[in-house]
mmCIF file of the N, C-alpha and C atoms, coordinates in Angstrom:
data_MODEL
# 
_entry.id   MODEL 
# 
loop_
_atom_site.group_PDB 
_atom_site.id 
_atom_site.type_symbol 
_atom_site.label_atom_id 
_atom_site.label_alt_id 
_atom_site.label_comp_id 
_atom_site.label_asym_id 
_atom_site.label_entity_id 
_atom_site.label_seq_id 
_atom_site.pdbx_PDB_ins_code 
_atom_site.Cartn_x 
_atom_site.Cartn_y 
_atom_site.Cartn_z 
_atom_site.occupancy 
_atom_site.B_iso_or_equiv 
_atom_site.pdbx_formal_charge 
_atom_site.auth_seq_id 
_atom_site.auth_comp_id 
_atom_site.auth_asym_id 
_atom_site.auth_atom_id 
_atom_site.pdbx_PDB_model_num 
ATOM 1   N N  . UNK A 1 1  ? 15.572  -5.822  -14.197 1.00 0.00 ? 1  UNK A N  1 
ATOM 2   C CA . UNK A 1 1  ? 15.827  -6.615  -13.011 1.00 0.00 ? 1  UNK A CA 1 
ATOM 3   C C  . UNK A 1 1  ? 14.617  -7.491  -12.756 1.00 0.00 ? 1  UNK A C  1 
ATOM 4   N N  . UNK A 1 2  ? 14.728  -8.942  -12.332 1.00 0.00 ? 2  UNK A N  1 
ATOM 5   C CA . UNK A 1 2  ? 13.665  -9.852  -12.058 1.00 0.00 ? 2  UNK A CA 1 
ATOM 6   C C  . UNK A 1 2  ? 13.753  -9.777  -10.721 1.00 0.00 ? 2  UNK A C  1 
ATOM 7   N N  . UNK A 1 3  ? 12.877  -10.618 -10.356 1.00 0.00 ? 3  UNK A N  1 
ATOM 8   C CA . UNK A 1 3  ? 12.814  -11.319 -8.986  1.00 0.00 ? 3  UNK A CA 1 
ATOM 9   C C  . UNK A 1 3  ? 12.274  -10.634 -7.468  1.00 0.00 ? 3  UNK A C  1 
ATOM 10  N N  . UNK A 1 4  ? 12.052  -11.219 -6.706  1.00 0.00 ? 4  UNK A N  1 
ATOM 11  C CA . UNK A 1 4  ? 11.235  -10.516 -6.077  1.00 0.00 ? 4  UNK A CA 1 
ATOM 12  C C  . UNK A 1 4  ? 11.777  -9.993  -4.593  1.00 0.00 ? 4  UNK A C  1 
ATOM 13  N N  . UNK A 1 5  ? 11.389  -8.961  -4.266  1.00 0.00 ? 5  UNK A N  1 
ATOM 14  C CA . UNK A 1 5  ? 12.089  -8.412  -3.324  1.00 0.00 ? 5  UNK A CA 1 
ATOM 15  C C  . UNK A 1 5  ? 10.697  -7.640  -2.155  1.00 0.00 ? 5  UNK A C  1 
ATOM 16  N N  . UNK A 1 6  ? 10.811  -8.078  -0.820  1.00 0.00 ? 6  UNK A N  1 
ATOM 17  C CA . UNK A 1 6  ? 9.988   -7.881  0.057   1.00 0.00 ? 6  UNK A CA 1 
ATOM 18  C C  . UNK A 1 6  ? 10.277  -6.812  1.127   1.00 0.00 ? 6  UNK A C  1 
ATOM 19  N N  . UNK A 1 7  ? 9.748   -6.273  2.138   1.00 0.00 ? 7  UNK A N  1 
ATOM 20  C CA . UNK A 1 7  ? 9.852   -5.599  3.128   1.00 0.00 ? 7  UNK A CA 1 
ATOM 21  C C  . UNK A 1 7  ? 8.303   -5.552  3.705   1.00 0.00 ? 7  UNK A C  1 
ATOM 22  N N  . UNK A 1 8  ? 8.616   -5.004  5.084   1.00 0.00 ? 8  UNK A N  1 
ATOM 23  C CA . UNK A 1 8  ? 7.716   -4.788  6.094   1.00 0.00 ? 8  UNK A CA 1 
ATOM 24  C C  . UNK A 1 8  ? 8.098   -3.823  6.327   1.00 0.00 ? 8  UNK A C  1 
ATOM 25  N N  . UNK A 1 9  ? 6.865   -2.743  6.584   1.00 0.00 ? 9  UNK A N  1 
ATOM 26  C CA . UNK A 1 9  ? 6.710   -1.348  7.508   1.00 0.00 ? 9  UNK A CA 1 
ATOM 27  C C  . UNK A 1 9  ? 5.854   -1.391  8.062   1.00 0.00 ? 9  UNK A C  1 
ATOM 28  N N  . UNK A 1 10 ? 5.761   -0.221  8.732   1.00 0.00 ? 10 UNK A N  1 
ATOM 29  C CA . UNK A 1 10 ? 4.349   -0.212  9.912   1.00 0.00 ? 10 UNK A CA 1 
ATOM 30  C C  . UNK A 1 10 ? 4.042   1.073   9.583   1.00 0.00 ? 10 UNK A C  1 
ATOM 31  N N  . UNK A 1 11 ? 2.844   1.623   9.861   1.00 0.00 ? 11 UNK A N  1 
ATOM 32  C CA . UNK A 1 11 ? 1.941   2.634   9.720   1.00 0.00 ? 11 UNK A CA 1 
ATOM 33  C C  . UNK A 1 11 ? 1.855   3.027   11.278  1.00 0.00 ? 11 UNK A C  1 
ATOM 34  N N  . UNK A 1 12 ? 2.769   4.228   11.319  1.00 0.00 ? 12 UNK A N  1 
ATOM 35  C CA . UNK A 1 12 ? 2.641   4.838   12.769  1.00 0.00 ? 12 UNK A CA 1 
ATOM 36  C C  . UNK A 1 12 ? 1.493   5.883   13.203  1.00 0.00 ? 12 UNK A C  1 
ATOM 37  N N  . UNK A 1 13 ? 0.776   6.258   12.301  1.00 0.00 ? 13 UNK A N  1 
ATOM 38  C CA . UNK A 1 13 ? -0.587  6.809   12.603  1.00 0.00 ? 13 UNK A CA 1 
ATOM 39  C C  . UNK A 1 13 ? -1.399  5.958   13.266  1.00 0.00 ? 13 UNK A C  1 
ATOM 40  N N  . UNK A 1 14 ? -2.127  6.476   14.679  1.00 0.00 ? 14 UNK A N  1 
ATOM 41  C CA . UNK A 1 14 ? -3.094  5.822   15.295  1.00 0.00 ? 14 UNK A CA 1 
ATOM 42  C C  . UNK A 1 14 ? -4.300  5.412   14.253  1.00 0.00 ? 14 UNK A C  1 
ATOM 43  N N  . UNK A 1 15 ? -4.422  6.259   13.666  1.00 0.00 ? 15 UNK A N  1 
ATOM 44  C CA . UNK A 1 15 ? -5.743  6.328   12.544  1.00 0.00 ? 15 UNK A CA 1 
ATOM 45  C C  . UNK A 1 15 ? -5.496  5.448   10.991  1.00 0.00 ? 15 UNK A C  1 
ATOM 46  N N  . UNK A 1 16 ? -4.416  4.888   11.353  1.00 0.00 ? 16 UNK A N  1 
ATOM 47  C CA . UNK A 1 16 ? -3.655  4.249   10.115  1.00 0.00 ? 16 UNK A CA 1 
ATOM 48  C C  . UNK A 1 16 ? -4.031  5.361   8.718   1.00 0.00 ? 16 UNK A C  1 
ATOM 49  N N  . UNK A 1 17 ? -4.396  4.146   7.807   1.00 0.00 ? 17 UNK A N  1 
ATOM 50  C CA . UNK A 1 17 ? -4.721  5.200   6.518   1.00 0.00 ? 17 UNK A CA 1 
ATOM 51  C C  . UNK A 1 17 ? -5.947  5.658   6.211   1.00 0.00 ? 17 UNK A C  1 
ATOM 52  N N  . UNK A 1 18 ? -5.823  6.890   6.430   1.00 0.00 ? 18 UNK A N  1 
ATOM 53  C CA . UNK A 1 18 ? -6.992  7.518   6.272   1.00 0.00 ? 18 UNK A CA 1 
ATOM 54  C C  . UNK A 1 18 ? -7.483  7.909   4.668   1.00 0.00 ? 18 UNK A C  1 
ATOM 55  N N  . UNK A 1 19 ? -8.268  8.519   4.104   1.00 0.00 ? 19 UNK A N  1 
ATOM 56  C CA . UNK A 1 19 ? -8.788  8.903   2.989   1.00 0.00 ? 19 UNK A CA 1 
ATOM 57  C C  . UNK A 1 19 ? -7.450  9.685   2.469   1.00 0.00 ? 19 UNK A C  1 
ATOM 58  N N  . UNK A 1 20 ? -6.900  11.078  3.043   1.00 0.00 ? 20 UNK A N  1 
ATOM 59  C CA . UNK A 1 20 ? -6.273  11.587  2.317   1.00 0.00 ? 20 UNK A CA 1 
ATOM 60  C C  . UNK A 1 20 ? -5.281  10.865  2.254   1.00 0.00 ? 20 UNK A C  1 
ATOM 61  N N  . UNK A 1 21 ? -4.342  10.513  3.226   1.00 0.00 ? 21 UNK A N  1 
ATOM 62  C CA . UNK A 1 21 ? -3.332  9.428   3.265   1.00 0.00 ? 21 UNK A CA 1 
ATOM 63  C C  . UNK A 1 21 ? -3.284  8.246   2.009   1.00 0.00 ? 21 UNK A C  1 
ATOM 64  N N  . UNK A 1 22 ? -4.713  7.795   1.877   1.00 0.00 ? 22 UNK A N  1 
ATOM 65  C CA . UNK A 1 22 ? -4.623  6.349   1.521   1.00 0.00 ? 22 UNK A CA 1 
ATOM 66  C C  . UNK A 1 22 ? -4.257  7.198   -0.232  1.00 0.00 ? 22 UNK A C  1 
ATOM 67  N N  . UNK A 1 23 ? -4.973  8.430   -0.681  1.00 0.00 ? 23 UNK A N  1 
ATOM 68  C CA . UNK A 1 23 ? -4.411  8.582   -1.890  1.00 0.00 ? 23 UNK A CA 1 
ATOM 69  C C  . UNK A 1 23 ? -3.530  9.184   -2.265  1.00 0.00 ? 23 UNK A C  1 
ATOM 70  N N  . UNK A 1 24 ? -2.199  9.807   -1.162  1.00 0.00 ? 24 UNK A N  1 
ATOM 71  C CA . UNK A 1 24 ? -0.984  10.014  -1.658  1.00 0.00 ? 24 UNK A CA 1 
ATOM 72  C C  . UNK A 1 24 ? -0.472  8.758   -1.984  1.00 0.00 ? 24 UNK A C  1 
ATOM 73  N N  . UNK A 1 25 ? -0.598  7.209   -1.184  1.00 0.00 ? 25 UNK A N  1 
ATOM 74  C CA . UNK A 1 25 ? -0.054  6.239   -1.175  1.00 0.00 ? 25 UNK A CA 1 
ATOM 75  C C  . UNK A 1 25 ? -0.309  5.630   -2.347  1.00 0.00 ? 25 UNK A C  1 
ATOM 76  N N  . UNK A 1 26 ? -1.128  5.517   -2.960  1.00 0.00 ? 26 UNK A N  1 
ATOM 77  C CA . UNK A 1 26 ? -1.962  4.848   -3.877  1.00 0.00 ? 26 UNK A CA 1 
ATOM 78  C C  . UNK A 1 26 ? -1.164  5.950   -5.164  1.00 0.00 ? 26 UNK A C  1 
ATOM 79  N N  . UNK A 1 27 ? -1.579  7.635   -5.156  1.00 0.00 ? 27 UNK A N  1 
ATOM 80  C CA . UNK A 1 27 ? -0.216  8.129   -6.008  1.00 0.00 ? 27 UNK A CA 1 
ATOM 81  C C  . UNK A 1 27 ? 1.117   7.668   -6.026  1.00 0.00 ? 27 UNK A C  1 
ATOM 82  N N  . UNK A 1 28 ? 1.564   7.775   -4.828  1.00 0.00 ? 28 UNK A N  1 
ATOM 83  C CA . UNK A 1 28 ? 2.876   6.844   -4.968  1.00 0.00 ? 28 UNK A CA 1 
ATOM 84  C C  . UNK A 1 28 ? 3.508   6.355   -5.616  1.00 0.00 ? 28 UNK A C  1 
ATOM 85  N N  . UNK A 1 29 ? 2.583   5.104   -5.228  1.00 0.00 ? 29 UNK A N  1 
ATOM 86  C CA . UNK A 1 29 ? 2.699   3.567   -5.766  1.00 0.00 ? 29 UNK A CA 1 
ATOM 87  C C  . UNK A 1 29 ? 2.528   3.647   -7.060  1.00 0.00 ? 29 UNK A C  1 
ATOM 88  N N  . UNK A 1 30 ? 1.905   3.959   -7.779  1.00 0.00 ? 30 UNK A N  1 
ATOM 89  C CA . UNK A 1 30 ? 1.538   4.298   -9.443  1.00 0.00 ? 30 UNK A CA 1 
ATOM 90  C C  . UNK A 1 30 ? 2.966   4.449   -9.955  1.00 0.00 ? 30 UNK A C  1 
ATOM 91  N N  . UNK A 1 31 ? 3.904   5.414   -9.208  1.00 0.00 ? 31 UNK A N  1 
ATOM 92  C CA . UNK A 1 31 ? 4.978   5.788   -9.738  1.00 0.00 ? 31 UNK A CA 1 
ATOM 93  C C  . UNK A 1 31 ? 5.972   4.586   -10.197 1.00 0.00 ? 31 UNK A C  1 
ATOM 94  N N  . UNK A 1 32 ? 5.609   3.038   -9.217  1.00 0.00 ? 32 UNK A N  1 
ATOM 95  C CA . UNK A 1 32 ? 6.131   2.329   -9.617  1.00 0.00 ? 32 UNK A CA 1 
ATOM 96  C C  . UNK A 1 32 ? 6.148   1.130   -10.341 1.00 0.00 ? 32 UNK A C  1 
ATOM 97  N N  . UNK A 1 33 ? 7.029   0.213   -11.196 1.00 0.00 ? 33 UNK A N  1 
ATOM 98  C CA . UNK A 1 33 ? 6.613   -0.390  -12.652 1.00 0.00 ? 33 UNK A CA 1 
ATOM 99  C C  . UNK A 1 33 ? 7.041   -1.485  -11.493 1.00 0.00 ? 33 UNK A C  1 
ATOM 100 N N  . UNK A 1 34 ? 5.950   -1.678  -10.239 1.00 0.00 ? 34 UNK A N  1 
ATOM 101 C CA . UNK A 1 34 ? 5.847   -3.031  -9.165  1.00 0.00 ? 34 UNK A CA 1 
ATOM 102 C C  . UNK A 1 34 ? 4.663   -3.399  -9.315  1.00 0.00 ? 34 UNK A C  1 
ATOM 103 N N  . UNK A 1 35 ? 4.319   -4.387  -8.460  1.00 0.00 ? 35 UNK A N  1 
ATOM 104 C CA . UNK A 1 35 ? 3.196   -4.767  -7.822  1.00 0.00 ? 35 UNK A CA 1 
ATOM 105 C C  . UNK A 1 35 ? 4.010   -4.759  -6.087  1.00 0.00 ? 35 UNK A C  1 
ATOM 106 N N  . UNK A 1 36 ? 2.794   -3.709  -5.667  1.00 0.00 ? 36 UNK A N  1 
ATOM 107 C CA . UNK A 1 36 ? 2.931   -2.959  -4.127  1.00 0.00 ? 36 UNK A CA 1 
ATOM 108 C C  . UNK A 1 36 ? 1.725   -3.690  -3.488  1.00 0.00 ? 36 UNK A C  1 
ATOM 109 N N  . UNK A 1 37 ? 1.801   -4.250  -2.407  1.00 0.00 ? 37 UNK A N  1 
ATOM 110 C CA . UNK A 1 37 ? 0.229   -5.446  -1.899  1.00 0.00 ? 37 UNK A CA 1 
ATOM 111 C C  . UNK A 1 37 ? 0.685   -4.331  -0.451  1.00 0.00 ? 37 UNK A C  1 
ATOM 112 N N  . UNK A 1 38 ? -0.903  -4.514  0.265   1.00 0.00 ? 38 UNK A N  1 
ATOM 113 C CA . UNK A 1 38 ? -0.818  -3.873  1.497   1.00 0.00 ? 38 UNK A CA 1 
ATOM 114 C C  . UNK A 1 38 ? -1.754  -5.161  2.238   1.00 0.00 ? 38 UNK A C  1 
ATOM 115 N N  . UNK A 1 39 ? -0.934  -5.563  3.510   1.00 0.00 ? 39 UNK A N  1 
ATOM 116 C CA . UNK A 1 39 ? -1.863  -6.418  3.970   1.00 0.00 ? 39 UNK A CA 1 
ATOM 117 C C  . UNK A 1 39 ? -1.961  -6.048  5.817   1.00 0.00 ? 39 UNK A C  1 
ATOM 118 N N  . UNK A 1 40 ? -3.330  -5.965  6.006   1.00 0.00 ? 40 UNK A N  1 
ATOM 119 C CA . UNK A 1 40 ? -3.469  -5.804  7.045   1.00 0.00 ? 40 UNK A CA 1 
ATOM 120 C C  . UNK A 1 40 ? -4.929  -6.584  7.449   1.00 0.00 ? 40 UNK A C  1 
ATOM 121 N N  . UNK A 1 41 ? -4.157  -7.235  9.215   1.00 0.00 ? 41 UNK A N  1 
ATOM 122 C CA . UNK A 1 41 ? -5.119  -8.149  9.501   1.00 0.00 ? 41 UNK A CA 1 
ATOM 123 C C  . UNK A 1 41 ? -5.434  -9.441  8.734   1.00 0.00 ? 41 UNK A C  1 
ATOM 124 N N  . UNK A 1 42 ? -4.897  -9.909  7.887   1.00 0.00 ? 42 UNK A N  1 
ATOM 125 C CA . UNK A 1 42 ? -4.586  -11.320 6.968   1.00 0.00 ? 42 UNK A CA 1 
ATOM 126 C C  . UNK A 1 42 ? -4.800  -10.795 5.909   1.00 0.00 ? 42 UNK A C  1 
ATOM 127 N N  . UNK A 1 43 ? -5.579  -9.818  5.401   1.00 0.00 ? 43 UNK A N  1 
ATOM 128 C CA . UNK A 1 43 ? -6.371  -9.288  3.956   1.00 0.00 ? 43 UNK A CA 1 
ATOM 129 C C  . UNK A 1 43 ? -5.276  -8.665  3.337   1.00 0.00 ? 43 UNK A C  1 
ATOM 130 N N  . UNK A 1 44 ? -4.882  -9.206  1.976   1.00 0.00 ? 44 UNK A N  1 
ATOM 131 C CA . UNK A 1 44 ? -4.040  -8.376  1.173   1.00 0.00 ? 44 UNK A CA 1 
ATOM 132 C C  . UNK A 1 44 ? -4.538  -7.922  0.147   1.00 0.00 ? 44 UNK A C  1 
ATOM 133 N N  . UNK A 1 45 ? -4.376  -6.612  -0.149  1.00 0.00 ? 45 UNK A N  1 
ATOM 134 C CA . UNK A 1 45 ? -4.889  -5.680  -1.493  1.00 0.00 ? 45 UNK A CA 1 
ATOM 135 C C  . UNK A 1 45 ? -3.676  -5.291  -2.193  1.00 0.00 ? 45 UNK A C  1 
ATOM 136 N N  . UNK A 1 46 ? -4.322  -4.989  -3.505  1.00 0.00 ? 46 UNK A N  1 
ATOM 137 C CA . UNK A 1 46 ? -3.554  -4.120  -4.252  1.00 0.00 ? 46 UNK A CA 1 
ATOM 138 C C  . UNK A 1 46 ? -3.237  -2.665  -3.933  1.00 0.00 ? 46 UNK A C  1 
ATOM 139 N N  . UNK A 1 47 ? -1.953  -2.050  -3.885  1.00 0.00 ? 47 UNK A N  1 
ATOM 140 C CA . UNK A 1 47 ? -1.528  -0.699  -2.998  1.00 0.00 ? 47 UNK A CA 1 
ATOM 141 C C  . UNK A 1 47 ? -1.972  0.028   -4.281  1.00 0.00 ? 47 UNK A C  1 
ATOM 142 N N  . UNK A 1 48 ? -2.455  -0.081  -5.572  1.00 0.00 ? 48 UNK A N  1 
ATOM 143 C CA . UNK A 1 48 ? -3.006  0.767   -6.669  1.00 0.00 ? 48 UNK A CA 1 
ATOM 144 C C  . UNK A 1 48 ? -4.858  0.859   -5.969  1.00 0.00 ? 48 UNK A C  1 
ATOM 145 N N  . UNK A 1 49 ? -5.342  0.076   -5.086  1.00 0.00 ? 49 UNK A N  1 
ATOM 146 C CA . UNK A 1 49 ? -6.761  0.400   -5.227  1.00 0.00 ? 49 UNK A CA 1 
ATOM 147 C C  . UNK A 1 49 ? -6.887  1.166   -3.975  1.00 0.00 ? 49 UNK A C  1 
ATOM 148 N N  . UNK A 1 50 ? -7.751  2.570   -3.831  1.00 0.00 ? 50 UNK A N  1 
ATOM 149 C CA . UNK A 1 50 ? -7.782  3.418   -3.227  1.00 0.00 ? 50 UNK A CA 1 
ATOM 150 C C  . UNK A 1 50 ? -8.522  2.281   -2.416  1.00 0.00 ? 50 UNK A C  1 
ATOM 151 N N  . UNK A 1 51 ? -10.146 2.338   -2.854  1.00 0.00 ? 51 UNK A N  1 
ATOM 152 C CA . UNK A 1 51 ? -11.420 1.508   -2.391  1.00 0.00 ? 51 UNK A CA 1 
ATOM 153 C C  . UNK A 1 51 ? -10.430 0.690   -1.136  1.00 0.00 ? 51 UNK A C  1 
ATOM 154 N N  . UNK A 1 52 ? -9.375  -0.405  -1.755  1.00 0.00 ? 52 UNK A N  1 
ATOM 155 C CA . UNK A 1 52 ? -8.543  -1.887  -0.970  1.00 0.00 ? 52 UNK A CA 1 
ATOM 156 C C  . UNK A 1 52 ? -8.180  -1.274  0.212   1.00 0.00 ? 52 UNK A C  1 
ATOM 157 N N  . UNK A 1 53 ? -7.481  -0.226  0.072   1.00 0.00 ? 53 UNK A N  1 
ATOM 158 C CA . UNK A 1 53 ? -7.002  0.590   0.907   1.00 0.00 ? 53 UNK A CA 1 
ATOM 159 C C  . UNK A 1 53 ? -7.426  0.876   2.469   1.00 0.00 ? 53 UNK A C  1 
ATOM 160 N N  . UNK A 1 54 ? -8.816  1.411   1.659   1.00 0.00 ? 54 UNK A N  1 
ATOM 161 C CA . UNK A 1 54 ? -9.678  1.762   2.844   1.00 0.00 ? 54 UNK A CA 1 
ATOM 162 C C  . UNK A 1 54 ? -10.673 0.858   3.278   1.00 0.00 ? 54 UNK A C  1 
# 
């Protein structure tokens, strides 16, 4: 399958992503053959970099 497909969520933790958090997410994401971007506050990272994350 091509082409690109988007969504928005929100992070309902007051503390957003924390350390342990940020590396189930970052496991996750690995699982998938995407490119996963996390952008918060204008800054977008890669959802593979723990470091971006946090």
């Amino acid at each position: 399958m091509t082409g690109t497909v988007a969504t928005t969520v929100g992070i309902c933790n007051q503390r957003g992503l924390h350390a342990r958090a940020s590396a189930k997410f970052v496991k996750l994401a690995s699982t998938f053959d995407s490119e996963i971007r996390v952008t918060r506050d204008g800054v977008t990272v890669n959802a593979l970099s723990i470091m971006g994350l946090l």
